[in-house]
C-alpha positions as CSV (number, residue, x, y, z in Angstrom):
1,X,10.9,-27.5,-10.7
2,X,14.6,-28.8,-10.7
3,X,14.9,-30.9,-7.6
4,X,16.0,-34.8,-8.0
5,X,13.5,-37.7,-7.1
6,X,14.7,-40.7,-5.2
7,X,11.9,-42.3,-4.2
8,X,8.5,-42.8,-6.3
9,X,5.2,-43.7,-5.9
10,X,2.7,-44.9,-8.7
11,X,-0.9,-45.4,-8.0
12,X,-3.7,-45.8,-10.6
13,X,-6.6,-44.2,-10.2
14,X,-10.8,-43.8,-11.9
15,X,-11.9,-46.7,-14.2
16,X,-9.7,-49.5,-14.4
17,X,-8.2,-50.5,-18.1
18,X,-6.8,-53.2,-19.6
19,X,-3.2,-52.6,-19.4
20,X,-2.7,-50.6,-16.0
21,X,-0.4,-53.6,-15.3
22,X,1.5,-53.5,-17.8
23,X,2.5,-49.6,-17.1
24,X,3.1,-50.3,-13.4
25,X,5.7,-53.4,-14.3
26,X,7.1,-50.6,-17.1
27,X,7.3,-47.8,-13.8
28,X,8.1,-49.8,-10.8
29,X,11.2,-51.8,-13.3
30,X,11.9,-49.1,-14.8
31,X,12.7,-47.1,-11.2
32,X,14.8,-49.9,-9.9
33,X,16.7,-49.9,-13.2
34,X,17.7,-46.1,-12.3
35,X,18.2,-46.5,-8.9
36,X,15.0,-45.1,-7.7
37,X,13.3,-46.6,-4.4
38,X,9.7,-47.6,-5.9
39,X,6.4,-47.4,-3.7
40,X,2.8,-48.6,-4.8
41,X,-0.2,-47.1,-3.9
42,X,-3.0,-48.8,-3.0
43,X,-6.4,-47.7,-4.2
44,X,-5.6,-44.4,-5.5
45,X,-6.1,-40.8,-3.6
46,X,-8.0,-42.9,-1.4
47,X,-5.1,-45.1,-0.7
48,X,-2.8,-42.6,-0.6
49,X,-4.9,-40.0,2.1
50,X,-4.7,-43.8,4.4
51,X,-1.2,-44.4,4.1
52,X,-2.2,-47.6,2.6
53,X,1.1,-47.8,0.7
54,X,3.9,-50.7,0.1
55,X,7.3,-50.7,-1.2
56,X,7.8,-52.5,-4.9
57,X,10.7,-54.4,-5.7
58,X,11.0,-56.4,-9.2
59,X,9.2,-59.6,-7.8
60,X,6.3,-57.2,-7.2
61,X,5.4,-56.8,-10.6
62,X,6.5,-60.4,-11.7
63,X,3.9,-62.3,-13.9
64,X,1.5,-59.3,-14.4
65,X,1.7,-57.9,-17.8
66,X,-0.7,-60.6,-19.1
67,X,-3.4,-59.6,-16.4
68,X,-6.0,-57.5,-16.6
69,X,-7.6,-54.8,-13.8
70,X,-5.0,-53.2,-11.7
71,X,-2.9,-55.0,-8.4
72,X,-2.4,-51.6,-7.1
73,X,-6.4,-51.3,-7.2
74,X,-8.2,-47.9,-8.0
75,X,-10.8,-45.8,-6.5
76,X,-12.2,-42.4,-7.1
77,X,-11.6,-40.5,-3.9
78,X,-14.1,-37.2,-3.4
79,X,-11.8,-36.5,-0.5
80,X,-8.7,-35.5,-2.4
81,X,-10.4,-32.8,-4.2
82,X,-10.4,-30.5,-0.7
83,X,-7.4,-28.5,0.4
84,X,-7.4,-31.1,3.3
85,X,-7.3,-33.9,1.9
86,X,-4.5,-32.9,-0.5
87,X,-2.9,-32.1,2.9
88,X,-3.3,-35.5,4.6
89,X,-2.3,-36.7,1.4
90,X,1.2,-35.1,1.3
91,X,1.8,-36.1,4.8
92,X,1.5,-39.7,4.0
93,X,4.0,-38.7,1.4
94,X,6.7,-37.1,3.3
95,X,6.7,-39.5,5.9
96,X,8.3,-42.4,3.4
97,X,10.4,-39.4,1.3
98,X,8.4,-39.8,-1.9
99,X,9.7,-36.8,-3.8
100,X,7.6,-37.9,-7.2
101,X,4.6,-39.7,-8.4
102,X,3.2,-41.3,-11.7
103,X,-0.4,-41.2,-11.9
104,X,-2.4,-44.0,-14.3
105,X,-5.7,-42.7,-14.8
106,X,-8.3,-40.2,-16.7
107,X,-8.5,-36.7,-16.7
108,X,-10.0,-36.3,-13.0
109,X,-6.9,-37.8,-12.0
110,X,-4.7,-35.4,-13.9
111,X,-6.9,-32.6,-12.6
112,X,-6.1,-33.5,-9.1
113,X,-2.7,-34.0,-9.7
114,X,-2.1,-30.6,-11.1
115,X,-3.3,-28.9,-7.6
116,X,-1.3,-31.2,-5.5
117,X,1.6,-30.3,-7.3
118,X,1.3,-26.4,-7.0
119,X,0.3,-26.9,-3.1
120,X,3.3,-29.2,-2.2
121,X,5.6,-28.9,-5.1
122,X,5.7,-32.7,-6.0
123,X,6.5,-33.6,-9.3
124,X,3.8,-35.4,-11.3
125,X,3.6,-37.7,-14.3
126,X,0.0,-38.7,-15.6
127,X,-0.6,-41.7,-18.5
128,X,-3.8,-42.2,-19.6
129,X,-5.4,-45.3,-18.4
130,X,-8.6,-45.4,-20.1
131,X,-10.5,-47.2,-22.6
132,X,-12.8,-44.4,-23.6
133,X,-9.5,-43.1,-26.0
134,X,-10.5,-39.3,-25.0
135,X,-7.8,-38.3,-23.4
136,X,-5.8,-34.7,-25.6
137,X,-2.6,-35.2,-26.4
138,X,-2.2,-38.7,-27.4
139,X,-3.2,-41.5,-30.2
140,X,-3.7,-44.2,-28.0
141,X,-4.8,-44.4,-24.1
142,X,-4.0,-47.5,-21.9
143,X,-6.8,-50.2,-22.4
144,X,-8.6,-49.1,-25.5
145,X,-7.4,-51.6,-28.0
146,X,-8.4,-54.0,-25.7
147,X,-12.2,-52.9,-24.8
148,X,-12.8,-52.5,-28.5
149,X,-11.2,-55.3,-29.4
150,X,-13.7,-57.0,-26.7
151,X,-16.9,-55.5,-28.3
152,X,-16.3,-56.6,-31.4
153,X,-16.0,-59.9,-30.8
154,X,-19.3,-59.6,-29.0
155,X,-20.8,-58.1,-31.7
156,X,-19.5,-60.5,-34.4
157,X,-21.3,-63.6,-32.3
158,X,-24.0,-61.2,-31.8
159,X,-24.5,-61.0,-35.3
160,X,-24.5,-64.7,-35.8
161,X,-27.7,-65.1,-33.8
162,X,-29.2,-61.8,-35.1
163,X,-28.8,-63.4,-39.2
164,X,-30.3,-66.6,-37.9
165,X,-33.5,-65.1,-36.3
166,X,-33.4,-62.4,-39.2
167,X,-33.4,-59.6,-35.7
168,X,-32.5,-56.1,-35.4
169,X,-29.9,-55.8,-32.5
170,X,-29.1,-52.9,-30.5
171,X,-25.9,-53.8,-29.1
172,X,-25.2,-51.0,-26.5
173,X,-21.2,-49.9,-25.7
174,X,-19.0,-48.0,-23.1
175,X,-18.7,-44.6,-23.7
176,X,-20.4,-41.8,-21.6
177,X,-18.7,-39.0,-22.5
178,X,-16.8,-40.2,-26.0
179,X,-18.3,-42.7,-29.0
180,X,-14.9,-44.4,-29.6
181,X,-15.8,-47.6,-28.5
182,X,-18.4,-47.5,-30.7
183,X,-17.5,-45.8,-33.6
184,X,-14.2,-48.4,-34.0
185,X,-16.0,-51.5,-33.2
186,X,-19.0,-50.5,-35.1
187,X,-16.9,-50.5,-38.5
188,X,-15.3,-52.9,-37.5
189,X,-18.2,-55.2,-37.3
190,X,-20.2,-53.6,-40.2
191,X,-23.0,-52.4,-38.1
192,X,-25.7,-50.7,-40.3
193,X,-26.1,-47.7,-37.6
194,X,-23.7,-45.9,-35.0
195,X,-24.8,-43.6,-32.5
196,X,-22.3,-41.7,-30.7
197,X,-22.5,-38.7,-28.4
198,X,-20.2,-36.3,-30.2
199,X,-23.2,-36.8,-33.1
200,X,-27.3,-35.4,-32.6
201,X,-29.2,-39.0,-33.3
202,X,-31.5,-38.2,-35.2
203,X,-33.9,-41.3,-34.8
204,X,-35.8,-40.4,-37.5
205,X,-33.0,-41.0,-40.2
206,X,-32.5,-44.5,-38.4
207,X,-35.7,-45.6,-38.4
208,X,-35.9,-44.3,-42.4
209,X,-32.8,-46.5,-42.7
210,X,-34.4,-49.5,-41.0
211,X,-37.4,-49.1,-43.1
212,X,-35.7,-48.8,-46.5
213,X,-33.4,-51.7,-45.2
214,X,-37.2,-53.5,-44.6
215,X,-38.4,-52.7,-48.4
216,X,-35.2,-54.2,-49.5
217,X,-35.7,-57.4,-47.4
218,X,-32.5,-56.8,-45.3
219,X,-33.6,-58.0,-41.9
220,X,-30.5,-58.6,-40.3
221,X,-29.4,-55.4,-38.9
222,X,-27.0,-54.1,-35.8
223,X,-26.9,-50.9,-34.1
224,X,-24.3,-50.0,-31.7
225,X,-24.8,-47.3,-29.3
226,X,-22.4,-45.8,-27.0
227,X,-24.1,-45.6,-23.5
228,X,-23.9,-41.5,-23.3
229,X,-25.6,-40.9,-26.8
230,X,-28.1,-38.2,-26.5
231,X,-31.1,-40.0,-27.4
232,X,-30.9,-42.1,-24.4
233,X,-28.7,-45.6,-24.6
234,X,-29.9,-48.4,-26.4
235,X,-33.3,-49.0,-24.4
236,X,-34.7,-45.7,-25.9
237,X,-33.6,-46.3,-29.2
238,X,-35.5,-50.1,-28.9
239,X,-38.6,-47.8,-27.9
240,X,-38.8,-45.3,-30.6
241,X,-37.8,-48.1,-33.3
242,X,-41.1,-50.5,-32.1
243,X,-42.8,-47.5,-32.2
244,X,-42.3,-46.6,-36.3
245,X,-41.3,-50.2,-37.5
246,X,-43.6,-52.3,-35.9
247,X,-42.7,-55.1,-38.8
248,X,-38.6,-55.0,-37.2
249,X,-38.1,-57.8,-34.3
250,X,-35.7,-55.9,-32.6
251,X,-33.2,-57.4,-29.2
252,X,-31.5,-54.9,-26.6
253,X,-27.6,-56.4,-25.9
254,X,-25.8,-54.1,-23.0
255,X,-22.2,-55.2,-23.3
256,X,-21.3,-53.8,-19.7
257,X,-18.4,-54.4,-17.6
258,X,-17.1,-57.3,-19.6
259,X,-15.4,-54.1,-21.7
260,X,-13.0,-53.2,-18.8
261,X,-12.0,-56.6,-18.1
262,X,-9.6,-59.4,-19.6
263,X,-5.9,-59.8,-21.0
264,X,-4.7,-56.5,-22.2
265,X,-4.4,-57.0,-26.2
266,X,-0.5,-56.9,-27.5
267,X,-1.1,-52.4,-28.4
268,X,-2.3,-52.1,-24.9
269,X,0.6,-54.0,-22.7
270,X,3.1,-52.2,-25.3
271,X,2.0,-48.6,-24.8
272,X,1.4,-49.5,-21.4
273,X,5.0,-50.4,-21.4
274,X,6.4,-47.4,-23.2
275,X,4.6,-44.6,-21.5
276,X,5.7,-46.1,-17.8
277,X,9.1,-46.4,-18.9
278,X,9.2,-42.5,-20.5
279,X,7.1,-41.6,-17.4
280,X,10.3,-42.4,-14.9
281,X,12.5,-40.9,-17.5
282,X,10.7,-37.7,-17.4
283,X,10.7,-37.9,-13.6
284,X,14.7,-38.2,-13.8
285,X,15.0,-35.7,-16.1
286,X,13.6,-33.1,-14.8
287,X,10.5,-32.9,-17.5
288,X,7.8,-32.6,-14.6
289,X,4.0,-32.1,-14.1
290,X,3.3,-33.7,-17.6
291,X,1.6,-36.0,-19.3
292,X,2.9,-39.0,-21.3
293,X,1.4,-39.6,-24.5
294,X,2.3,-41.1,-28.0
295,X,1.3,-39.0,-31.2
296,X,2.8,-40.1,-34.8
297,X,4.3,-43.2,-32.8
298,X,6.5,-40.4,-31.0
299,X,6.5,-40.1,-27.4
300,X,4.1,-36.5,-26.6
301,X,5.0,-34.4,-23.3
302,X,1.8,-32.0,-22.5
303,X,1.6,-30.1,-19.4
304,X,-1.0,-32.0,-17.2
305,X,-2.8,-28.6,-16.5
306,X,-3.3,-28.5,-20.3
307,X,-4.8,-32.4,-19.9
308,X,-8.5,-32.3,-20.5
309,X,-11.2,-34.7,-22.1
310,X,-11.2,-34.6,-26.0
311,X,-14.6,-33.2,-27.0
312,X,-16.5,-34.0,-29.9
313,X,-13.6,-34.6,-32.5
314,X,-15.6,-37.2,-34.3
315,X,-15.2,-36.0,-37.9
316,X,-18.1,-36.1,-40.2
317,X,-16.2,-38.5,-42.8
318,X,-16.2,-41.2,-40.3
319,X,-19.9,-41.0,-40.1
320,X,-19.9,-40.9,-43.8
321,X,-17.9,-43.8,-44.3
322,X,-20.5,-45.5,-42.0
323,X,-23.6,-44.9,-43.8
324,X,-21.8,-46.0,-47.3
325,X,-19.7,-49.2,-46.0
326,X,-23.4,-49.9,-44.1
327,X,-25.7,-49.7,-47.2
């Protein structure tokens, strides 16, 4: 795919992340630099199949870095998934000239983006706005700094209130698919256990823990779960730990929504930055249908059909270091 672009369009798209804003200032600044007529999308797919679309100029992207959530919006759009929709979709397209696109989103919206491309032969860029950091091909994804960054100062204040009561919190995290969140923040925050779903919990070897913590007269204790772990979220692990250590007063914190939100941290507005900016240049020359990434603190080019979730790649030394720094 050799043809020029002239016009883009950048749209973000799944969960919002702390930084989205950042890369569409990086994009839409970054076209005007190069000469390139620069179109946000509103909502998404969804935006995108409703022609809900308005051109950018520098102005448009003027006091936003700092902010978090995304002014473009985002939605998950079912619709774009069917041969029609993608149809509709490309309609809406032609009729401003958009020969290109930059897509800020997770692998659902790479997915998508790799069969609109082969339909209607327009060039696609993906970055990885996520804060689940499970995206393959890159060290860092657009809003993870921040989220983790977000839980552990929950966690440090939850710990305040857990040493004065002498409590057992189970502080529960983002993270259905990937224990990031947890794992970093956990650390982080010296939390005794952390349950992630690339690991089998084995409540049995956290409740031993909690009771040999007991015999030792360590009360205060913090668990962080990430909300997809196999045993069932934090709730379930409360359950099964009343159940064995009757002697443990144990609290339930769900940290929620409040992980998406707030001012991008200083790592998230500068990758944010750097991908959108590489993103345009790949669009200009002529590196197409890939996604922007940074490995080694060097910019990494993967073919967006190649872009999937990043499974399981926990290592077993992390988890180790957990259960030493922890004792």
């Amino acid at each position: 795919m050799e043809k020029k672009v002239s016009r883009i369009g950048v749209l973000t798209s799944g969960g919002d992340s702390p930084g989205m804003n950042a890369a569409i200032r990086a994009v839409v600044r970054t076209g005007l630099y190069y000469g390139l007529e620069v179109y946000g999308i509103m909502r998404g797919y969804q935006g995108l199949m409703e022609n809900d679309i308005k051109k950018m100029e520098s102005r448009s992207v003027a006091n936003i870095i700092q902010r978090g959530g995304t002014i473009l919006k985002t939605a998950r759009c079912k619709a774009f998934h069917t041969e029609e929709g993608r149809k509709q979709a490309y309609d809406v397209l032609k009729s401003h000239g958009i020969d290109g696109l930059v897509i800020i989103g997770g692998d659902g919206s790479f997915q998508g983006a790799v069969k609109f491309s082969r339909e209607f032969d327009i060039p696609c860029i993906g970055l990885a706005g996520t804060i689940d950091k499970d995206i393959y091909g890159t060290d860092f994804t657009i809003g993870f700094d921040t989220a983790v960054n977000t839980a552990v100062e929950a966690i440090d204040k939850i710990r305040d209130t857990a040493d004065a009561h002498d409590r057992l919190f189970i502080v529960e995290v983002m993270g259905r698919d990937a224990g990031y969140i947890a794992l970093h923040s956990g650390i982080a925050t010296g939390a005794e256990n952390i349950l992630v779903p690339e690991q089998k919990t084995n409540i049995q070897d956290v409740i031993a823990s909690l009771q040999e913590k007991e015999r030792r007269k360590k009360l205060v204790n913090i668990i962080v779960v990430a909300e997809g772990d196999e045993f069932g979220g934090a709730n379930k692990v409360a359950e099964a730990i009343k159940q064995h250590v009757p002697g443990v007063e144990a609290r339930v914190c769900i940290l929620g929504h409040i992980q998406r939100g707030g001012a991008p941290s200083c790592l998230d507005r500068l990758i944010a930055s750097r991908m959108g900016y590489h993103a345009v240049e790949s669009l200009i020359e002529g590196r197409h249908n890939v996604f922007v990434g940074i490995q080694n603190n060097r910019m990494n080019y993967v073919p967006l059909e190649n872009v999937g979730k990043r499974k399981g790649t926990i290592s077993s030394e992390w988890m180790k270091i957990v259960k030493i720094l922890a004792s």
